[in-house]
Structure formats: structure tokens, C-alpha cells
C-alpha positions in Angstrom: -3.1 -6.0 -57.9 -3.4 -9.6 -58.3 -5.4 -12.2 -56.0 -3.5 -14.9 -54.7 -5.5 -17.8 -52.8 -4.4 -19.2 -49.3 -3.9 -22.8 -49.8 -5.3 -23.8 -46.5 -5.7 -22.0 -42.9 -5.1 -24.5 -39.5 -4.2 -24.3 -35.9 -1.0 -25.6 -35.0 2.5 -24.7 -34.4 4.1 -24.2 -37.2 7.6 -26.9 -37.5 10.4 -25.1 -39.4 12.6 -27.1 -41.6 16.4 -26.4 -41.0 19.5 -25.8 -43.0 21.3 -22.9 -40.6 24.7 -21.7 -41.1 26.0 -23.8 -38.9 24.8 -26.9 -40.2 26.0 -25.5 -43.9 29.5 -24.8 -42.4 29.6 -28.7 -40.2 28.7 -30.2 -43.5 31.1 -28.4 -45.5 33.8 -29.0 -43.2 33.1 -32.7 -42.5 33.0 -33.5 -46.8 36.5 -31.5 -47.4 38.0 -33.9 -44.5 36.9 -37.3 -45.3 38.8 -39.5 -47.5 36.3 -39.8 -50.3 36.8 -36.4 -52.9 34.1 -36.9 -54.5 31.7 -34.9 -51.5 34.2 -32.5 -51.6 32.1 -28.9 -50.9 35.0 -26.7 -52.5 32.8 -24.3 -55.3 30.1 -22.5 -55.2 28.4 -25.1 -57.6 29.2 -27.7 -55.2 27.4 -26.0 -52.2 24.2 -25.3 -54.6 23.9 -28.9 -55.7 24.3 -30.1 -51.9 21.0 -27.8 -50.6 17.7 -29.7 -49.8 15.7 -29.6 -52.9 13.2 -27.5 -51.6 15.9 -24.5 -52.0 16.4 -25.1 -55.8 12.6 -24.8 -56.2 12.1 -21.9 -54.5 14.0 -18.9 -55.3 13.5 -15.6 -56.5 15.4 -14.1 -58.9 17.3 -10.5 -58.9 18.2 -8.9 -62.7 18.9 -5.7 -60.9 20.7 -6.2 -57.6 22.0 -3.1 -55.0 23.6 -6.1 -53.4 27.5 -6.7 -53.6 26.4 -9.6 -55.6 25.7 -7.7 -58.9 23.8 -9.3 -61.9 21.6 -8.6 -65.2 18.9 -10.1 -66.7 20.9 -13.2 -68.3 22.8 -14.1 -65.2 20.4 -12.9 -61.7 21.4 -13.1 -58.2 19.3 -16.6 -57.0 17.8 -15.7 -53.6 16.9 -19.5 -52.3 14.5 -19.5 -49.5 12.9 -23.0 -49.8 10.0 -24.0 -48.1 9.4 -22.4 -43.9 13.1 -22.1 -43.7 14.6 -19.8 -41.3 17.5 -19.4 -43.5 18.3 -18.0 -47.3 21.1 -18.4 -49.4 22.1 -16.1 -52.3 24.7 -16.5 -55.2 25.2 -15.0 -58.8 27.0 -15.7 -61.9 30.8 -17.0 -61.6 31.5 -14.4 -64.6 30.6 -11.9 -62.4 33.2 -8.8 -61.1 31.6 -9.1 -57.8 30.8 -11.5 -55.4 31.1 -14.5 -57.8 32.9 -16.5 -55.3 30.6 -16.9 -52.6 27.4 -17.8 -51.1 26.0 -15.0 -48.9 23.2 -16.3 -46.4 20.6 -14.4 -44.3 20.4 -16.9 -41.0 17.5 -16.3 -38.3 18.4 -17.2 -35.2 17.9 -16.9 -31.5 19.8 -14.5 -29.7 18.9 -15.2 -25.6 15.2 -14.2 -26.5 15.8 -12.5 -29.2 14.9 -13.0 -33.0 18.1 -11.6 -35.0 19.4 -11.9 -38.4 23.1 -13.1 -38.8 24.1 -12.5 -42.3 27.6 -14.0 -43.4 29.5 -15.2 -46.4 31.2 -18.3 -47.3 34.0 -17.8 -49.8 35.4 -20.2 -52.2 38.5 -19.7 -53.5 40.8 -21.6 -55.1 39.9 -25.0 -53.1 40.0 -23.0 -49.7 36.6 -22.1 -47.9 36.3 -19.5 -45.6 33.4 -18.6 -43.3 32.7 -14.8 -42.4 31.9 -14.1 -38.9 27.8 -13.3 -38.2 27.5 -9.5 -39.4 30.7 -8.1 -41.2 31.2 -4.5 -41.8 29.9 -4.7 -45.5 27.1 -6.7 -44.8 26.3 -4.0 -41.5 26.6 -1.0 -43.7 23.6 -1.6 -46.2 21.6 -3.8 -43.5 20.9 -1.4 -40.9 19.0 1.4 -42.4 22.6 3.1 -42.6 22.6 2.9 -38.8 25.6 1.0 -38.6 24.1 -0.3 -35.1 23.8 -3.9 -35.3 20.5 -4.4 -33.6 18.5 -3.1 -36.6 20.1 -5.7 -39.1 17.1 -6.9 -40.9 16.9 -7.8 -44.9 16.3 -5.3 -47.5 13.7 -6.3 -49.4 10.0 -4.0 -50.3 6.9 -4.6 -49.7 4.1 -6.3 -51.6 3.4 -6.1 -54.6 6.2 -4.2 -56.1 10.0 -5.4 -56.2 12.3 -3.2 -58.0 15.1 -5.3 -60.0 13.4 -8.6 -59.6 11.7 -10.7 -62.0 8.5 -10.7 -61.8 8.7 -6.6 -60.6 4.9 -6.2 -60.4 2.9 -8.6 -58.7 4.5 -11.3 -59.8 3.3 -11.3 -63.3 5.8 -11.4 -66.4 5.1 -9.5 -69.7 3.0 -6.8 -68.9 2.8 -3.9 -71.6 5.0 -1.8 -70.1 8.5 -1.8 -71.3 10.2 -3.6 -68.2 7.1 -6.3 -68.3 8.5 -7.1 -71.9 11.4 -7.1 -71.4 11.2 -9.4 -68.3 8.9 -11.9 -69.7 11.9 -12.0 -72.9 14.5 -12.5 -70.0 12.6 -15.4 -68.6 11.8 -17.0 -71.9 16.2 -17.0 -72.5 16.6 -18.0 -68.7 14.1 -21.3 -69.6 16.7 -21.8 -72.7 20.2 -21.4 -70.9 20.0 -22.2 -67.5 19.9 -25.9 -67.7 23.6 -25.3 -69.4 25.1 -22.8 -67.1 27.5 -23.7 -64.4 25.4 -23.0 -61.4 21.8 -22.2 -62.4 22.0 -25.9 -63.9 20.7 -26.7 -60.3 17.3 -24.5 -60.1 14.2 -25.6 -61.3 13.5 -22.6 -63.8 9.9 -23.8 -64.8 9.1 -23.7 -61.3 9.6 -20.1 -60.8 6.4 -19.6 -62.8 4.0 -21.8 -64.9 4.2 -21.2 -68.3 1.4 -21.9 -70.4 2.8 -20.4 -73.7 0.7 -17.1 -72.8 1.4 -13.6 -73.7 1.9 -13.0 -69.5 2.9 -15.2 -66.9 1.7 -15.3 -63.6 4.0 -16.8 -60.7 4.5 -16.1 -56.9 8.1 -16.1 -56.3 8.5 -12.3 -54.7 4.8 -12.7 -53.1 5.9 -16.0 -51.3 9.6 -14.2 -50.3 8.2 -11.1 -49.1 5.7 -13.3 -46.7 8.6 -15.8 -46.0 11.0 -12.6 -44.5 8.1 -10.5 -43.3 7.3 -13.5 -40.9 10.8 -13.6 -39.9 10.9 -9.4 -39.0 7.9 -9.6 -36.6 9.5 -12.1 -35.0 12.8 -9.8 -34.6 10.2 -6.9 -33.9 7.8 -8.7 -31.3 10.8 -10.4 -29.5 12.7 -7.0 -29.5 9.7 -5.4 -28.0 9.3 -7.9 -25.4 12.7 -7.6 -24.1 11.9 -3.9 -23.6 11.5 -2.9 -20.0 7.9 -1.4 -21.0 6.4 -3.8 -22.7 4.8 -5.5 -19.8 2.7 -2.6 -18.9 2.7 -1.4 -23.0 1.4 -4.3 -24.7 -2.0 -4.9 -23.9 -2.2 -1.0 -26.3 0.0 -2.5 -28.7 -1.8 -5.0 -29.6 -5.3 -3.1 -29.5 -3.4 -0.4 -31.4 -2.4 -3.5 -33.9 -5.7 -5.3 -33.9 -9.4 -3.5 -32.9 -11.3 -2.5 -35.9 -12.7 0.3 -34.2 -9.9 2.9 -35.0 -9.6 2.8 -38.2 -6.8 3.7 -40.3 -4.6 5.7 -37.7 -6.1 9.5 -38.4 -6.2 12.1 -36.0 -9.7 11.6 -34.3 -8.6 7.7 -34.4 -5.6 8.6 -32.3 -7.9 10.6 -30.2 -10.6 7.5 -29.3 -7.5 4.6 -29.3 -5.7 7.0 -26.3 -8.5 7.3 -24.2 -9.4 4.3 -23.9 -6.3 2.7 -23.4 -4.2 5.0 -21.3 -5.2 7.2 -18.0 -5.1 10.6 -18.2 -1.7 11.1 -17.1 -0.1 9.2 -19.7 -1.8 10.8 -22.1 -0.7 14.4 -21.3 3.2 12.1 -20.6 2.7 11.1 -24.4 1.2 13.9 -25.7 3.7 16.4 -24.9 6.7 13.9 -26.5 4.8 12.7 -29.5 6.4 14.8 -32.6 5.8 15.1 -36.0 8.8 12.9 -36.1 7.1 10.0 -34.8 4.3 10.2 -37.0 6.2 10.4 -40.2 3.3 7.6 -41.8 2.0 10.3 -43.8 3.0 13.4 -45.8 -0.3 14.6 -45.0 -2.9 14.0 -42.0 -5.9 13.0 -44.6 -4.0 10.3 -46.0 -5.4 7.2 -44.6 -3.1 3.9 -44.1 -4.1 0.5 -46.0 -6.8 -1.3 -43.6 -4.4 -4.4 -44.0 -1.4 -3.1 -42.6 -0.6 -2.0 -39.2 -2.0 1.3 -37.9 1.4 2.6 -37.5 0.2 6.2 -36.1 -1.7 4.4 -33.3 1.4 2.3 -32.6 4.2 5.3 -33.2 2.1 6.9 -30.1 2.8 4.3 -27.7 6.3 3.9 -28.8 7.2 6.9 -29.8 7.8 8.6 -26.6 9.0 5.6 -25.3 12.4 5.9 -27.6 11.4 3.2 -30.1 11.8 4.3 -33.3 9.4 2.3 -35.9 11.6 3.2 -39.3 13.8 0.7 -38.2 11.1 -2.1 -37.9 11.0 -1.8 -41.9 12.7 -3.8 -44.5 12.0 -1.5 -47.7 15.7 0.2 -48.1 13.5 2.9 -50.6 11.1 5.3 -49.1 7.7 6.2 -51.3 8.4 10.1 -52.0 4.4 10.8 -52.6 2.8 8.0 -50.3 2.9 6.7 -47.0 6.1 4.0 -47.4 3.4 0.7 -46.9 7.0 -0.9 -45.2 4.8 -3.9 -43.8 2.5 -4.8 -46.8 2.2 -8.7 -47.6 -0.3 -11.3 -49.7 -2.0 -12.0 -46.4 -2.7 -9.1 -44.7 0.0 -7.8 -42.4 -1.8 -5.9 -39.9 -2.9 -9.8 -38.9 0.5 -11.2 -39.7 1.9 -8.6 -37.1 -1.1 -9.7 -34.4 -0.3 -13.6 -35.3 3.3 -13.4 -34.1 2.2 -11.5 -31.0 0.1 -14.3 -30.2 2.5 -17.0 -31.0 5.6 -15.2 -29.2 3.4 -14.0 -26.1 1.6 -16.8 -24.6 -0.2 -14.4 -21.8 -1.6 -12.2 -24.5 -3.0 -14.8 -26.6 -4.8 -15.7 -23.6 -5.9 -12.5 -22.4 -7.4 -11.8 -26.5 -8.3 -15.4 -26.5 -6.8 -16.2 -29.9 -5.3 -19.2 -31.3 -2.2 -19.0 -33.5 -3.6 -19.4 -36.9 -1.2 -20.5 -39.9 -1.8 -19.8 -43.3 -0.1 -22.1 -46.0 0.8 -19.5 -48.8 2.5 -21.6 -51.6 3.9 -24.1 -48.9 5.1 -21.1 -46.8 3.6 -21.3 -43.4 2.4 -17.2 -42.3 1.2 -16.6 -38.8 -2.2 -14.8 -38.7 -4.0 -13.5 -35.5 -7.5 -12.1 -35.8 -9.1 -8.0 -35.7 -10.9 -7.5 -32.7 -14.4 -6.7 -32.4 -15.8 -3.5 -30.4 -16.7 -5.7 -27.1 -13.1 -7.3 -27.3 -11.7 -4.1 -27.7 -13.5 -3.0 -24.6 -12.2 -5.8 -22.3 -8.3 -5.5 -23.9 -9.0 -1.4 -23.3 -10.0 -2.0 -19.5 -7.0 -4.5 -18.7 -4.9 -1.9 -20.5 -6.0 0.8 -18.3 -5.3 -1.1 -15.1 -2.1 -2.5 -16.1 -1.1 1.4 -17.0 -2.6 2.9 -13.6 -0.6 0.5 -11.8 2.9 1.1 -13.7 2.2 5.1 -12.7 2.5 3.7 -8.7 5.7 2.3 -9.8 8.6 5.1 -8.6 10.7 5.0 -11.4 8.4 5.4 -14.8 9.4 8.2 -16.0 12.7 6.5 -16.4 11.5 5.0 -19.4 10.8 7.7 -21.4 14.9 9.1 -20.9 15.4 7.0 -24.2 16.3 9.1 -27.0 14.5 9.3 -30.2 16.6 8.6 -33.4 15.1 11.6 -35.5 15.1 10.8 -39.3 15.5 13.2 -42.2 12.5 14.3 -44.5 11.2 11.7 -46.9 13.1 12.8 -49.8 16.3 12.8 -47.8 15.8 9.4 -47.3 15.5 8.5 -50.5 19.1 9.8 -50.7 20.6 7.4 -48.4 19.1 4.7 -49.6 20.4 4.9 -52.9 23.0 6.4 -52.4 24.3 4.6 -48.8 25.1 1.6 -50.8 26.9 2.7 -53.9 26.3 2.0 -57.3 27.5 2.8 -60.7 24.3 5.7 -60.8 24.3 6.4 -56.9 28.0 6.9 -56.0 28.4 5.9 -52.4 28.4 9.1 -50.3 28.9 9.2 -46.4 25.4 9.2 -45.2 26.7 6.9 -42.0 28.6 9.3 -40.2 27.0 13.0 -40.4 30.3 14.5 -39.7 32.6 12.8 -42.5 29.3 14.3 -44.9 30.0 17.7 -42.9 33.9 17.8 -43.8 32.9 16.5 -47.0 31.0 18.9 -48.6 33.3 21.6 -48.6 35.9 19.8 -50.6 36.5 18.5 -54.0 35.1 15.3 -54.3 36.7 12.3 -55.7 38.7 14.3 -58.1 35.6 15.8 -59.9 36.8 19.1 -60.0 34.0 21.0 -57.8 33.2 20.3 -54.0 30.2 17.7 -53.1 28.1 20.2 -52.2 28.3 21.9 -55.9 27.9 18.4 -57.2 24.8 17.6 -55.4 23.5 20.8 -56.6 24.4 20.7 -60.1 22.6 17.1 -59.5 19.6 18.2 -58.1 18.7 20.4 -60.7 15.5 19.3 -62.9 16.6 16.4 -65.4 20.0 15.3 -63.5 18.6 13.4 -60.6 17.2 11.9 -59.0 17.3 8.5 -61.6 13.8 7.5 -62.2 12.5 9.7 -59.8 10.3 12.8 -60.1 10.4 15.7 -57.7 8.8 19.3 -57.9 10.5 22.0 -57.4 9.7 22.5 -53.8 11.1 18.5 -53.3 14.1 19.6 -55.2 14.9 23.1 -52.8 14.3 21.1 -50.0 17.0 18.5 -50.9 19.0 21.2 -51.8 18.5 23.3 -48.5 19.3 20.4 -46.8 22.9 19.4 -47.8 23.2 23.6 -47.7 22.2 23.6 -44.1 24.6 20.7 -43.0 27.8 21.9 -45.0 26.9 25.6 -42.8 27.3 23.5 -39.9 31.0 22.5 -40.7 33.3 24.6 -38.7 
């Protein structure tokens, strides 16, 4: 894993430039009604060329896309994020048999105090413009961890440093000897050569995406800048959603010692041990002890596996929260879960476990002055990242103490068992989940298949599917067997029966 340098660290609050949707749709509209055609706003290519600059020079670029805008490696789905803007814009070829007529944006906005993500579309067709409402059904369907519940909508993009179907997959860095580092660095090399004549990628800067020296590989920062542009965004929806929760007053001061103190290491068993009793009384403990699951702790596949030091101690956290209803899968923004190691959902160039703590102190004024931290801004490639700080053992102690006083307190209250009435949203095994997110949104290799609704996959099973003469459940386990499928994926057999087992299990359920 590449090194990438912080361009500068300083204390401030960071100003967000702004192109929102609603700013795009006012100009839009105001162009196609004035007298003068020439601002007309009535293509795709007319929207592109009317973004702030910084958009055009900061993009990443898809050559395999899950999204309904497909693409390959001569014509990529653009993902334009510019520079600290709070809302990204997508497009792909005009050739393409899906979603060539339209922009589709990502907007971050404030929902009472809530952080949420609105995505939309705005169509072009034939002169006409249309404007989707905030959060359609096809944009709900692959956004919400196949949830459908619009209060997980968050992007689906994975972690640092790997990003399947982009340019620049691994770390960043174009031709690497493998085959797809090749092949990407040839892409990019045709993309330099036939962009400046296409329609619409005429407008992006391609030798910004990466500078190119002439050399054998290419080093650039396109999905490292993205990934900390959108992973500042989703603490923001995560902290704020937290905050609106009726527990966090009494909950936080843990949260953020779970987040932040050094002295618990990476989240193990004996770590969970030392973090609980020093932040909770006793009688939380047994309250939490007897309602954390296996379920909640679904970080590892095994208890000696130890998380990154640099991302949040999700174990720690998963405790508090856990019992408590909230479900932490659905904090994450990688749409594929690892099948051999912990999914690292939060992972970033800058250290996300501090990322996480940076928002906490920027969205939380009376905790930044209890830890007595300063929101810190990194400047990663002109994108500004919020950083907090680990705390030491002594500051640990103090946020331990408040904690326990703050928690004593709440078990006076009469009603605080109330709180933990909320019901867990159980997940399937890792390798089930794997399923769904494949195979939740569709494509030519993962046929769509009714992961949504557990009672439409129920009925389905039983019956011939899609005119494939044989039911689903004989098709997922003719699939299943070794060399069929997964696509790319290697499972033992034991993986394999266990995928198996469960479609079995479900279709016995059907009455």
C-alpha cells in the first residue's frame, strides 16, 4: 500500500463550496427560459460544460460500473466530486444502453439535524429536462444495503485502497503487472488519445486524473481523494444519526472512548472486557451483556483476528450499540463483504478511526469540550478531512469517570429499559451477504434475484425461474457447485454447503 502525504494539517472550520441539486435544477431552469438559446441547459453535454471547473478536474473514473449507468474501459462512468463539495455528479457515454440520458447526483443535505443523502436524476430527452424526486425506487433498491428503508441511503463505494471496476483499482496506481494493472494503464493511455474528441468527456481534464511521466506505472489519487471526500460525508450521516437517538446523551461519552483511547486496542475479547468496566456500572454491563450476540459482533470470522489500529474499534462500539437496536452494517458504504477478512468498511488515506473522532468533535460541540480537542482539518489533495485525536491513558480516565456518572444517572431515570425494546436487524452469514450484494443489483453475471423481500425469495424458490427450466433453488445449486460460482470468488467447501444450506433452509420455510 502506497503512502500518500497530507498536504497541510490546520484548525478551522472547514467552508464547503456549493453546487446542490437545487442550485443545478434553478440554473437549468432559469437558462431554458430566458430569451438568449445559446445558455440553453437541454443535453447532458450542456450540463457538464456548465459545472465549476473544479468538477471537471476531479473525477474518478468507473470501467466496470454495478450502477444503472453501465460503461467499459473506452467510455467510464465520470464520478465528479470537485474540490470539498457536498455534492457529486455522475454521467457515462451517450452510446450507452443505459442511463445515457442523464446526470445522476449524490446531494448531502440537511434533514432537520440530520446529514442525509438525496440521490436523484435529471433526464434529458429530446429538449425536455426532467428532475427525479430525492430517492426514487431504483436509486433506493441498490442504496440501502437492500434494506429498502430510506434512512440507510448512503453511496456504495469500498474502502481504501482497493476499488473494484475503477481505474486506478489498487491504490491508485496504473500498470501494475498483474493483468488488470496492464490493462488499465493501456485504457488510460487510449482515454489520454480520445477523450479530448468525444462528446462529453471533451470537458474533463484527463491528464489531471494522474501525472504521467511516460513511466511503466502511474501513480494518481483519484479513488484515494473520493473515498475520503464520501467517508467524510457518512460520519456526518452516522454521528448526526446517532445524536438524534434518544440514548446518545447518556451513550456518547463510551462512544467516543470506545472510538478514540489507545488503551483498548484493536477490539478483542479482553479489550471488550477493560473498555466495559470502565465505562459502564455494573448493571449495564450485565443489561448489555445478556443482549450482545454474535450477531453484533460480526467484525470478525474469528475472535483472534485483530482490526486495523486506524479504523474504528467496531467490537468496542457494536457493544454499546448493539443492545441498544443500532445496527453498525448499515453505517458502511462497501456494497461487497470480504469473505476471509473482517470487511475494513471504514478504511481511508488518513486514518479513519480519527476521521470518525473528528466529526464527533465538529458535530458535538459539548464533547469536544469535555475531550478538549480542536477540530483538526487535513487538506488531502484539496479535499478538506476532519481529524480528531487518540486519547491517552489519563484522558481516557477522565472521559471513563464522566461516562460512568452520566450512565449511573440514566439508570435513576424510570424509563431506561425502554431503550433497549429496539429491534436488532439480524444479518445473514458473510457469504450470504456476498450474495445480495451482487446479486441485489442485477447484472449480466449476477441476475437480480429478490433478496429485498424474504418472502417473494420464499415463493420463489420452489418455482421455475425465469423460464430456465428448473426452480431457483436447483439453479442456485447447480451454481454453487465448485467452478460455477461464485464469479471471481473462491469458497471451500464448507463456504459452499453453507450457501447451499441456506437457500435450502429458507425454500423449507415456504408453506
Amino acid at each position: 500500500m502506497k503512502l500518500i502525504a497530507i498536504l497541510s494539517l490546520y484548525i478551522l472550520t472547514s467552508q464547503a463550496f456549493a453546487f446542490s441539486f437545487n442550485e443545478a435544477q434553478e440554473l437549468i431552469e432559469k437558462n431554458n427560459s430566458d430569451a438568449d438559446t445559446n445558455n440553453d441547459i437541454k443535453t447532458v453535454e450542456d450540463f457538464i460544460n456548465v459545472l465549476p471547473e473544479d468538477y471537471k478536474n476531479n473525477f474518478a473514473l468507473m470501467i466496470k460500473s454495478k450502477s444503472l449507468q453501465v460503461s467499459n474501459s473506452k467510455n467510464p462512468r465520470v464520478i465528479m466530486y470537485g474540490l470539498n463539495r457536498r455534492t457529486i455528479y455522475t454521467f457515462n457515454s451517450e452510446m450507452s444502453y443505459s442511463g445515457g440520458n442523464a446526470i445522476e447526483l449524490m446531494d448531502t443535505v440537511k434533514d432537520g439535524d440530520k446529514t442525509v443523502f438525496q440521490f436523484r436524476e435529471i433526464a434529458f430527452n429530446d429538449g425536455k429536462v426532467s428532475f427525479s424526486e430525492p430517492n426514487p425506487a431504483k436509486c433506493i433498491k441498490c442504496h440501502t444495503h437492500n434494506t429498502l428503508d430510506e434512512q440507510y441511503m448512503r453511496p456504495n463505494w469500498q474502502p481504501f485502497f482497493r476499488w473494484q471496476g475503477a481505474l486506478g483499482s489498487n491504490d491508485d496506481v496504473l500498470g501494475l503487472p498483474s493483468e488488470d494493472g496492464q490493462k488499465e494503464l493501456q485504457a488510460y493511455r487510449e482515454m489520454q488519445k480520445s477523450f479530448p474528441t468525444k462528446k462529453r468527456y471533451r470537458f474533463l481534464n484527463i491528464n489531471n486524473f494522474v501525472q504521467d511521466f511516460g513511466h511503466t506505472t502511474l501513480t494518481g489519487h483519484a479513488n484515494s481523494a473520493l473515498t475520503s471526500v464520501i467517508t467524510q460525508l457518512n460520519y456526518e450521516r452516522i454521528v448526526t444519526r446517532l445524536m438524534n437517538a434518544s440514548y446518545y446523551p447518556y451513550f456518547k461519552y463510551a462512544l467516543y472512548g470506545a472510538n478514540s483511547c489507545e488503551k483498548y486496542g484493536r477490539g478483542r475479547d479482553g479489550d471488550i472486557e477493560a473498555f466495559k468496566k470502565d465505562f459502564l456500572p455494573k448493571e449495564l454491563i450485565a443489561l448489555h451483556d445478556g443482549k450482545f450476540t454474535k450477531d453484533m459482533r460480526y467484525d470478525f470470522l474469528n475472535e483472534n483476528f485483530q482490526v486495523s489500529s486506524a479504523s474504528p474499534v467496531m467490537p468496542l462500539i457494536n457493544y454499546i450499540l448493539g443492545p441498544l437496536g443500532e445496527n453498525t452494517f448499515y453505517w458502511s458504504m462497501n456494497f461487497m463483504p470480504r469473505h476471509i477478512l473482517p470487511d475494513p468498511r471504514f478504511q481511508t488515506v488518513t486514518n479513519s478511526r480519527m476521521n470518525l473522532a473528528g466529526v464527533f468533535n465538529k458535530e458535538d460541540r459539548e464533547l469536544r469540550k469535555v475531550v478538549r480537542q480542536r477540530v483538526q482539518w487535513a487538506n488531502l489533495h484539496g479535499q478538506d478531512v476532519s481529524l480528531g485525536e487518540s486519547l491517552n491513558d489519563m484522558a481516557c480516565e477522565e472521559l471513563a469517570a464522566i461516562s460512568q456518572k452520566t450512565l449511573t444517572e440514566f439508570l435513576k431515570t424510570q424509563d431506561y429499559l425502554s431503550f433497549y425494546k429496539n429491534d436488532f436487524r439480524k444479518l445473514p452469514n458473510k457469504n450470504i451477504q456476498s450474495c445480495i450484494g451482487c446479486h441485489s443489483v442485477g447484472s449480466f453475471f449476477a441476475p437480480e434475484l429478490p433478496f429485498y423481500d424474504e418472502n417473494i425469495l420464499k415463493q420463489a424458490l420452489p418455482n421455475e425461474w425465469q423460464g430456465r427450466g428448473a426452480t431457483l433453488l436447483e439453479l442456485v445449486k447447480y451454481k454453487v457447485s465448485t467452478g460455477r460460482m461464485p464469479l471471481g470468488i473462491s469458497l471451500t467447501p464448507m463456504q459452499r454447503e453453507e450457501v447451499i444450506q441456506y437457500f435450502e433452509n429458507l425454500g423449507a420455510t415456504f408453506p
